[in-house]
C-alpha positions in Angstrom: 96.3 85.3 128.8 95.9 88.0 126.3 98.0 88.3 123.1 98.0 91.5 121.0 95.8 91.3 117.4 97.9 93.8 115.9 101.5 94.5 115.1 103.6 97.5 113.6 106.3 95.3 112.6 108.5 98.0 111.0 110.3 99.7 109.4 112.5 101.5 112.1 113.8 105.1 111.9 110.3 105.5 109.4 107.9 107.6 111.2 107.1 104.3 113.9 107.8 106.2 117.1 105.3 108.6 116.1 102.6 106.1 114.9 103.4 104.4 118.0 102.1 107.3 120.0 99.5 108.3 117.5 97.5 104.6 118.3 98.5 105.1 122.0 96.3 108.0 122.2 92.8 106.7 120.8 90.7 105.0 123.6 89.9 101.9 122.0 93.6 100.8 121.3 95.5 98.9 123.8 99.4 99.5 123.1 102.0 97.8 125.6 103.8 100.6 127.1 107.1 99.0 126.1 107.5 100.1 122.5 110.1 96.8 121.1 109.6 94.6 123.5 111.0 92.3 120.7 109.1 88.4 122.0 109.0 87.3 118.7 112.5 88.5 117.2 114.3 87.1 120.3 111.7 84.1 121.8 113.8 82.2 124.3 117.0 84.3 124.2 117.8 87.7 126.1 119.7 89.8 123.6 123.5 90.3 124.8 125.1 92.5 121.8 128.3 94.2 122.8 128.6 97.1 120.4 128.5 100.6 121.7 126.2 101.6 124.3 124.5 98.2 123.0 124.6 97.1 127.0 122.5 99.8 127.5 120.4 100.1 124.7 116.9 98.8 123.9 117.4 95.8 122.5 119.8 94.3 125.3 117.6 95.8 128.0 114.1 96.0 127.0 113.7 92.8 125.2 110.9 90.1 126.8 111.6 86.4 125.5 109.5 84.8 127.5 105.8 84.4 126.7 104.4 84.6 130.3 106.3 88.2 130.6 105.2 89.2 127.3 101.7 88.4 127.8 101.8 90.7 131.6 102.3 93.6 128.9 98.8 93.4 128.4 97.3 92.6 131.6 96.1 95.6 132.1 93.7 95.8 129.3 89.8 96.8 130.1 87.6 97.0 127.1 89.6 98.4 124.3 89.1 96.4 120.8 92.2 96.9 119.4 95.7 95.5 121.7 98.8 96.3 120.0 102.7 96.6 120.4 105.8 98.3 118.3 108.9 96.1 117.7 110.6 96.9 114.6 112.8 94.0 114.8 109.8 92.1 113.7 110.0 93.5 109.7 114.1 92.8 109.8 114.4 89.2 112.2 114.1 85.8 109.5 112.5 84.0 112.3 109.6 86.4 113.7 106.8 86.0 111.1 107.1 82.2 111.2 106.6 82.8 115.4 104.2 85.5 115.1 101.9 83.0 112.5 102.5 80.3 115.4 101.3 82.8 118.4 98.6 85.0 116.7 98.0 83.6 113.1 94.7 86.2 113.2 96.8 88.8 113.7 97.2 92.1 112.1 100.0 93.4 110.5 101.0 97.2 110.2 104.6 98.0 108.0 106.1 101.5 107.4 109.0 102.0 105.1 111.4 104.5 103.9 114.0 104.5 101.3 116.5 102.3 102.3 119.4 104.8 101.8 117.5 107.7 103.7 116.5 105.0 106.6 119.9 103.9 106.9 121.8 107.6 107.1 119.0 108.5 109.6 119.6 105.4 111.7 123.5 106.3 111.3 122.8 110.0 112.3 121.0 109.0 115.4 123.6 106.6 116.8 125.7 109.7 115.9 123.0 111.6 118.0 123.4 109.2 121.0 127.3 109.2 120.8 127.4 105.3 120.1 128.3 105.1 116.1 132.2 105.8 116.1 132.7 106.3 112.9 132.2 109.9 111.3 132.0 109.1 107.8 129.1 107.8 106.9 129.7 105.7 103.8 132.4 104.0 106.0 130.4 102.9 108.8 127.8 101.9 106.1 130.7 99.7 105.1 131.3 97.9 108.2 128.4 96.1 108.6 130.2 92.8 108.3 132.7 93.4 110.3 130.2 94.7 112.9 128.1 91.8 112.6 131.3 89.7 113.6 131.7 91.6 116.7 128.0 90.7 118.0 127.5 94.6 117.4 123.1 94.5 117.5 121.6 94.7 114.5 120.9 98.4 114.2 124.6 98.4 113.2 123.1 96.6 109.5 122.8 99.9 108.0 122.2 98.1 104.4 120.5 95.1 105.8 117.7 96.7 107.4 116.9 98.2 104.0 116.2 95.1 101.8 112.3 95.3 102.2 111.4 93.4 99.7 113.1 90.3 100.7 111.7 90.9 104.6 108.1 91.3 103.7 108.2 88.2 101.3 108.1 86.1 104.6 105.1 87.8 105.7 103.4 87.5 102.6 104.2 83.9 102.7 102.7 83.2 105.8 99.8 85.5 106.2 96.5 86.5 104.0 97.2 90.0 102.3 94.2 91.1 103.8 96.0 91.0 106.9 99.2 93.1 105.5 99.2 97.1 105.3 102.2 98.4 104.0 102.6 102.6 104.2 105.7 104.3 103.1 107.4 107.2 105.1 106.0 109.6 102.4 102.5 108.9 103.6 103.0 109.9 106.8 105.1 113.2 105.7 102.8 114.0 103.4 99.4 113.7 105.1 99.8 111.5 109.0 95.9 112.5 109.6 94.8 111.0 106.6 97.1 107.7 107.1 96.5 107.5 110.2 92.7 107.6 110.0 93.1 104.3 107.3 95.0 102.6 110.0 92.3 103.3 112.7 89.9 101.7 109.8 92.2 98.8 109.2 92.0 98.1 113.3 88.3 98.6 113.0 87.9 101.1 115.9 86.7 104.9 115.4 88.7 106.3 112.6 87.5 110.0 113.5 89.3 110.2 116.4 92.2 112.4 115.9 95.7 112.5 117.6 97.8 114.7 118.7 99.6 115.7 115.4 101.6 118.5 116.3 104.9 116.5 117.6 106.6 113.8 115.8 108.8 111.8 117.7 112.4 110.0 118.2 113.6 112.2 114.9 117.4 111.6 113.7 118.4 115.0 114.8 122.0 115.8 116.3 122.2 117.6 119.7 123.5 121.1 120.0 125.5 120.7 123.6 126.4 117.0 124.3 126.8 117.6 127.7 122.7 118.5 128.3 121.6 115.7 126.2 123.2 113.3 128.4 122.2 114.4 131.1 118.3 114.4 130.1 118.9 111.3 128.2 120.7 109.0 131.1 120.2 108.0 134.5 122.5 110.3 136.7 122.2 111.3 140.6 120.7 114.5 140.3 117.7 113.0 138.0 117.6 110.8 140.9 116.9 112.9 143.7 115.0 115.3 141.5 112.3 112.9 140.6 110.6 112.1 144.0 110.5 115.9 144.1 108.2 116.7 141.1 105.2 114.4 139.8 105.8 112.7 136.4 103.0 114.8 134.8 105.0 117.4 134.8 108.2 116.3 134.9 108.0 114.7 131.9 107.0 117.0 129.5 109.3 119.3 130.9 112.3 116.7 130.0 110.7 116.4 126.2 111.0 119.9 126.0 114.3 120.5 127.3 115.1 117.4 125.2 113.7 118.8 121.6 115.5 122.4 122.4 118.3 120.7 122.4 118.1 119.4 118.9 119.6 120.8 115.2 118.9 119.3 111.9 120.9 117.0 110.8 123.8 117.4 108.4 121.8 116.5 105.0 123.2 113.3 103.0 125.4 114.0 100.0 123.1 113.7 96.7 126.3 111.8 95.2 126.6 109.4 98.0 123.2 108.5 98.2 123.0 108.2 94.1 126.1 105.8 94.8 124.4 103.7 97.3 120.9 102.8 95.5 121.7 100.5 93.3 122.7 97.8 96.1 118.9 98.4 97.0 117.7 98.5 93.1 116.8 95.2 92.9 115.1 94.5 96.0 112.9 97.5 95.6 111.7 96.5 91.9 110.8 93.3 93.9 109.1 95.2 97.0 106.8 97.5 94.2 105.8 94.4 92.6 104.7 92.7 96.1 102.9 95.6 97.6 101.5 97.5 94.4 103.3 100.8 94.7 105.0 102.5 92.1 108.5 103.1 93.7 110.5 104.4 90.7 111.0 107.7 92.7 113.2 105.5 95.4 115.5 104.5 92.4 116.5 107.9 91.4 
């Protein structure tokens, strides 16, 4: 059965929902229509975390361990070059790139990442977002992580563990040919997505003049303005239900997405002290993550 021959392993809450959709949308890509399906972070084991809303959440619910099941995320492929799939569990998990080598050691690796402090408050914010992170201060819940970890909260809770990049791609670079690796930052894609976008099109090998749909970006840490509507278009409820059958999912959907975005404010900005407090616990790891990819990152350590 068919395995995937490319990867975007991470890093989440770095532009990846939008690249996701970006590679959906060009006719020789193949991507699994379950973005984190999370087979080689959780092989053999359905995730059971018990933090908030964790029960409910992605990684407890969308999660395929089992080869046979992941491999049926591709069965409907026809003649597309490129198959793909989104987990960014993959960049953060110790075990996946020792099981991804095993699976698909061919395969082709795609990493985005952000500075770790500006990941970890957008993660923060959108568990804020979703009404699942408890804690209102910030630096607190950054904080917690041990205790956290303890509890079997799921790892989207590490809000400084996700962020040591340097440490997580060193086990890809350990077991895979460079050639295979291509690391962007988040700054690439906010700076010019049609231009990185068009390299990772090249890097897959498939049309790279092909352009997608640029003009929404997607799953964005953004806090809702009325709680009560964003529940509603963002859970399973009666009405949604009965309302479904009623009106087909072309339209439907994009109706929802826009109802959904309206919805949305900025987000409170992170204090310039706090965040100048919290990069040196990265400092280290990032002089070791410039050295391994080749990327001046001094502008992460200021």
């Amino acid at each position: 059965m068919t395995m995937p021959n490319f990867l975007l392993i991470g890093a989440a809450k770095s532009g990846t929902s939008s690249v996701y959709r970006y590679l959906y949308e060009h006719p020789e890509i193949y991507m699994s229509k379950t973005k984190e399906p999370n087979f080689f972070a959780y092989e053999g084991w359905q995730p059971d975390f018990c933090g908030p809303g964790d029960a409910e959440a992605t990684t407890n619910v969308k999660t395929v361990p089992y080869l046979k099941e992941y491999q049926a995320l591709f069965k409907n492929i026809k003649d597309e070059k490129s198959i793909g799939e989104a987990s960014t569990f993959y960049l953060y998990i110790p075990e996946a790139a020792a099981r991804i080598k095993h699976y698909i050691p061919e395969v082709k690796l795609i990493a985005i990442l952000r500075h770790p402090v500006d990941r970890a408050y957008s993660f923060y914010s959108h568990l804020r977002r979703d009404g699942r992170e408890p804690l209102k201060d910030f630096h607190q819940a950054f904080k917690e992580e041990e205790q956290r970890r303890k509890k079997h909260w799921s790892p989207v809770w590490r809000y400084q563990d996700f962020g040591f990049y340097g440490l997580q791609l060193q086990r890809y670079f350990e077991q895979f040919d460079p050639k295979q690796i291509k690391v962007y930052l988040y700054e690439d894609l906010q700076k010019d997505a049609q231009n990185m976008i068009k390299d990772i099109f090249h890097f897959l090998e498939v049309d790279d003049t092909f352009i997608p749909d640029f003009s929404v970006r997607y799953n964005k840490s953004e806090v809702p303005k009325n709680r009560i509507l964003h529940s509603f278009i963002s859970n399973q409820n009666i009405v949604k239900s009965l309302i479904r059958p009623l009106i087909p999912a072309k339209i439907r959907q994009p109706m929802a997405a826009k109802a959904y975005r309206k919805n949305l404010a900025r987000l409170k900005p992170l204090s310039p002290k706090l965040r100048q407090e919290l990069i040196p616990i990265f400092e280290a790891d990032i002089l070791k993550l410039q050295d391994l990819i080749g990327r001046d990152l001094s502008h992460w350590l200021v």
